[in-house]
C-alpha positions as CSV (number, residue, x, y, z in Angstrom):
1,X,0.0,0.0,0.0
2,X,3.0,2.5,-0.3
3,X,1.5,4.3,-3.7
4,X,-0.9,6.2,-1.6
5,X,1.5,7.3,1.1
6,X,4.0,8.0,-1.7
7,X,1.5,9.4,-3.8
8,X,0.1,11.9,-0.8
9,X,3.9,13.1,0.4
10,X,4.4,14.2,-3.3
11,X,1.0,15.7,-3.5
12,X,1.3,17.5,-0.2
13,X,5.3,18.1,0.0
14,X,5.9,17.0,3.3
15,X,5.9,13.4,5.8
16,X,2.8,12.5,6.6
17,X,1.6,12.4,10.5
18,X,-0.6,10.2,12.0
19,X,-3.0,13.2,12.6
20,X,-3.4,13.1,8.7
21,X,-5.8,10.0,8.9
22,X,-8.4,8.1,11.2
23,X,-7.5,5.6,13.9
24,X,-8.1,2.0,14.1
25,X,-10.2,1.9,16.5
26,X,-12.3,4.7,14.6
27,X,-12.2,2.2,11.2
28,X,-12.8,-0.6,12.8
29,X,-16.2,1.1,14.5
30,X,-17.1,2.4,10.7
31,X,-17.2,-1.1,9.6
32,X,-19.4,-2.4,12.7
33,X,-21.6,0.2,12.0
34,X,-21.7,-0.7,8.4
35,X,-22.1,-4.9,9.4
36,X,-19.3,-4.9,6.2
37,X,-15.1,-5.0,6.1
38,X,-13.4,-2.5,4.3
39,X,-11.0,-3.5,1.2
40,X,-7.2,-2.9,2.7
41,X,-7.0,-0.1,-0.4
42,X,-10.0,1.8,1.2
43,X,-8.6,1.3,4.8
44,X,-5.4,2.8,4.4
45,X,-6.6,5.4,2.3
46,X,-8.5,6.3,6.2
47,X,-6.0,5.6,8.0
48,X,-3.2,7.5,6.0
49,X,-4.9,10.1,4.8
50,X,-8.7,10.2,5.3
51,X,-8.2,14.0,7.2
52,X,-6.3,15.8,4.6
53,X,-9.1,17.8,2.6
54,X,-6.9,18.7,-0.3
55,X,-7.1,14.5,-0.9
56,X,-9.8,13.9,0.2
57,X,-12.7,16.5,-0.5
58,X,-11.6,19.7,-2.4
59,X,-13.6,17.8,-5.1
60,X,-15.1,14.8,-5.4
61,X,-15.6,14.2,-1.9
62,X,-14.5,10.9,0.4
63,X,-17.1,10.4,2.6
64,X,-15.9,10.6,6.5
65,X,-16.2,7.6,8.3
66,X,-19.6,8.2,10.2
67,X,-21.3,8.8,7.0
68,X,-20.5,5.7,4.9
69,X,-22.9,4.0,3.5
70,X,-23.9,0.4,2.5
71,X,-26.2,-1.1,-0.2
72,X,-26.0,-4.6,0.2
73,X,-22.5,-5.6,0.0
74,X,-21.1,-2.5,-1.3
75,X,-20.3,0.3,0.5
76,X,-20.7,3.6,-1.0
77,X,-17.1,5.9,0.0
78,X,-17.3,8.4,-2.5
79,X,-19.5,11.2,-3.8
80,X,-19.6,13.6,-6.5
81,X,-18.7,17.2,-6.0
82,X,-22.6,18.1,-7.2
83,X,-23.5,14.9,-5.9
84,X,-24.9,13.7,-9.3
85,X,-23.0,10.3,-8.9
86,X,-21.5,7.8,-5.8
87,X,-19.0,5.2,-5.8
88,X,-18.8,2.0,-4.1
89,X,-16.7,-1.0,-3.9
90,X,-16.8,-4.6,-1.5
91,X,-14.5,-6.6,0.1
92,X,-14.9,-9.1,-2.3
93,X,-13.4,-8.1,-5.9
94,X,-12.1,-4.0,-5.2
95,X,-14.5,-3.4,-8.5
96,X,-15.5,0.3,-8.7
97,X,-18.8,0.8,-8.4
98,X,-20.8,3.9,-9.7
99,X,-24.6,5.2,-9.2
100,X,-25.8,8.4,-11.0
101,X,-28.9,9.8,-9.4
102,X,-31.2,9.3,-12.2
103,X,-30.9,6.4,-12.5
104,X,-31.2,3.3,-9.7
105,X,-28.8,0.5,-11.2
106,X,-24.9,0.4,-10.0
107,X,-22.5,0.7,-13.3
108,X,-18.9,-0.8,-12.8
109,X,-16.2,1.4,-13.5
110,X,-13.1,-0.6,-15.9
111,X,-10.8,0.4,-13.2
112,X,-9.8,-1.3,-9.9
113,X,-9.8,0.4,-5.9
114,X,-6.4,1.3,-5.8
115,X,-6.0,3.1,-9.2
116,X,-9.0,4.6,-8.9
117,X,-8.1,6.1,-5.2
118,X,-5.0,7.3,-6.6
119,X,-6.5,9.1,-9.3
120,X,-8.9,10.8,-7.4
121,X,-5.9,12.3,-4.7
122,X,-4.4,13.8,-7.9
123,X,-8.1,14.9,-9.5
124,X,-8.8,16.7,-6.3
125,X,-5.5,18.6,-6.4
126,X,-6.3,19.5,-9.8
127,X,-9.3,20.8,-9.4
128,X,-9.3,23.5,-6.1
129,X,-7.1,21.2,-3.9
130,X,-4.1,23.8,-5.0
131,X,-4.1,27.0,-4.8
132,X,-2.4,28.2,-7.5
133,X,-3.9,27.0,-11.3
134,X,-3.5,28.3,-15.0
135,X,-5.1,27.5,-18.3
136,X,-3.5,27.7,-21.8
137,X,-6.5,28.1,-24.3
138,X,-4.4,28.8,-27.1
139,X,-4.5,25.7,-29.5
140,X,-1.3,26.9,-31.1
141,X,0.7,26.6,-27.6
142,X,-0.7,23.2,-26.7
143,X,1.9,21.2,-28.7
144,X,5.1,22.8,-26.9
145,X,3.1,22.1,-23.9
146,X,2.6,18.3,-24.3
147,X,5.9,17.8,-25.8
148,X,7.6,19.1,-22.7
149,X,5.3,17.2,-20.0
150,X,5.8,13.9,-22.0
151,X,9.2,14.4,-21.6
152,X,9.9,16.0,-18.2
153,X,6.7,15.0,-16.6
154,X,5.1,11.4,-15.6
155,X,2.0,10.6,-17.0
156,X,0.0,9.5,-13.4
157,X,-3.7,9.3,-14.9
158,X,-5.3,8.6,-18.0
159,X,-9.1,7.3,-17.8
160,X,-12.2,8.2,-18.5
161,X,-10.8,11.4,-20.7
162,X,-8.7,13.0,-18.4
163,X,-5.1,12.8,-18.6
164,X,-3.0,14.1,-15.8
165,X,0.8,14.5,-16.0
166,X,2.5,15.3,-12.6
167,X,6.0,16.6,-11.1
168,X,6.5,16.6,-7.8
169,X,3.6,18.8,-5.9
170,X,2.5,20.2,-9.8
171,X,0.1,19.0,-12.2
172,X,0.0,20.0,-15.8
173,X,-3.7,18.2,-17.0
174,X,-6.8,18.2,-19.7
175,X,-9.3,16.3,-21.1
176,X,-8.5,14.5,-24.1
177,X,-10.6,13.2,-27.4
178,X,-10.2,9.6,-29.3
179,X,-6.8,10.5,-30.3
180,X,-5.4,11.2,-27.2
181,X,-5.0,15.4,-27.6
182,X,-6.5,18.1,-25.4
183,X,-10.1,19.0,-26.1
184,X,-10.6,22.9,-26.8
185,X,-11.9,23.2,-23.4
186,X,-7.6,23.8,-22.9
187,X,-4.9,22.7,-20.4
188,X,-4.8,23.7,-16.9
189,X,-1.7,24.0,-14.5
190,X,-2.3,23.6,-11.1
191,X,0.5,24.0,-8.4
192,X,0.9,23.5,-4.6
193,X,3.1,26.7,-4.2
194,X,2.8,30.2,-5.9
195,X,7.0,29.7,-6.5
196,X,6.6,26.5,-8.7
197,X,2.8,27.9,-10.2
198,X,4.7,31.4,-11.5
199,X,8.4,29.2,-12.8
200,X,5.9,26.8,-14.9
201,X,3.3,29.7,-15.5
202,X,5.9,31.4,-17.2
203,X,7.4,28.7,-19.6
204,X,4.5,28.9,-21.6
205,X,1.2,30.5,-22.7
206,X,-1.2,30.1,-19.7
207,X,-3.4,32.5,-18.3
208,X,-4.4,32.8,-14.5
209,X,-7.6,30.8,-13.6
């Protein structure tokens, strides 16, 4: 399980404490309450990092432990930031669950626990979990753009449309169409610091958000 403490030291630029997550005690009274066990993905997401808003609910939002859910077997961990979908998984299998409101089936998601945790850390710091993000509309700058990330930059999501490249506590990202480049809705830059958001910021064509 060291991708998400790795993955949330990155993010965050520092150790992690133990006041970062829940206890436990406090998981193991979740899961009572529930009647179900956690997956060991889910769990130490809690108990490593469960606390830290900027993973776990400048976005899409991980639910704190006294308002998980069940349905059945599942147990529902994660909602939307409008809350127009949730997310589930079971002990069982890890399979990624999904619900949109409209609609009362459960879809699975091609895309197991872990990955899918890990991607939403980094979507959160995307989107509001930094403080500091850009945008480069301009079509014309977007293939200086890419052609420095894929080369200086590791590519830490792809699914579902969005692509995410990441260095260090930054995050260069966009949505992308069936050949793999940025839609025109452009690509953002979001940083941890002001100092890394203005070095990148000024390498190429983005604008403040």
């Amino acid at each position: 399980m060291k991708n998400i403490i790795q993955t949330a030291e990155q993010l965050l630029g520092r150790k992690l404490t133990a006041n970062d997550g829940y206890t436990t005690d406090e998981i193991k009274q979740a899961e009572n309450m529930l009647g179900l066990t956690m997956p060991e993905a889910l769990k130490h997401f809690y108990l490593s990092v469960g606390k830290v808003e900027v993973l776990a609910s400048s976005f899409q939002r991980f639910l704190p432990l006294d308002e998980l859910q069940s349905d059945g077997e599942k147990i529902i961990f994660l909602a939307e930031n409008q809350e127009v979908c949730l997310w589930a998984t079971t002990i069982h299998d890890t399979t990624i669950w999904v619900k949109y409101s409209d609609d009362e089936g459960w879809i699975t998601e091609p895309i197991g626990l872990m990955d899918f945790i890990l991607l939403t850390m980094y979507y959160n710091c995307a989107q509001g979990g930094f403080e500091f993000g850009g945008i480069a509309e301009n079509e014309e700058a977007y293939p200086a753009i890419l052609e420095y990330v894929q080369k200086e930059w590791n590519k830490v999501v792809q699914y579902n449309t969005l692509i995410i490249y990441a260095y260090q506590d930054n995050l260069i990202w966009y949505f992308y169409k069936a050949d793999n480049t940025p839609t025109n809705d452009g690509i953002f830059l979001s940083c941890r610091t002001e100092e890394k958001f203005d070095k990148f910021f000024n390498l190429f064509d983005f604008s403040e958000l």
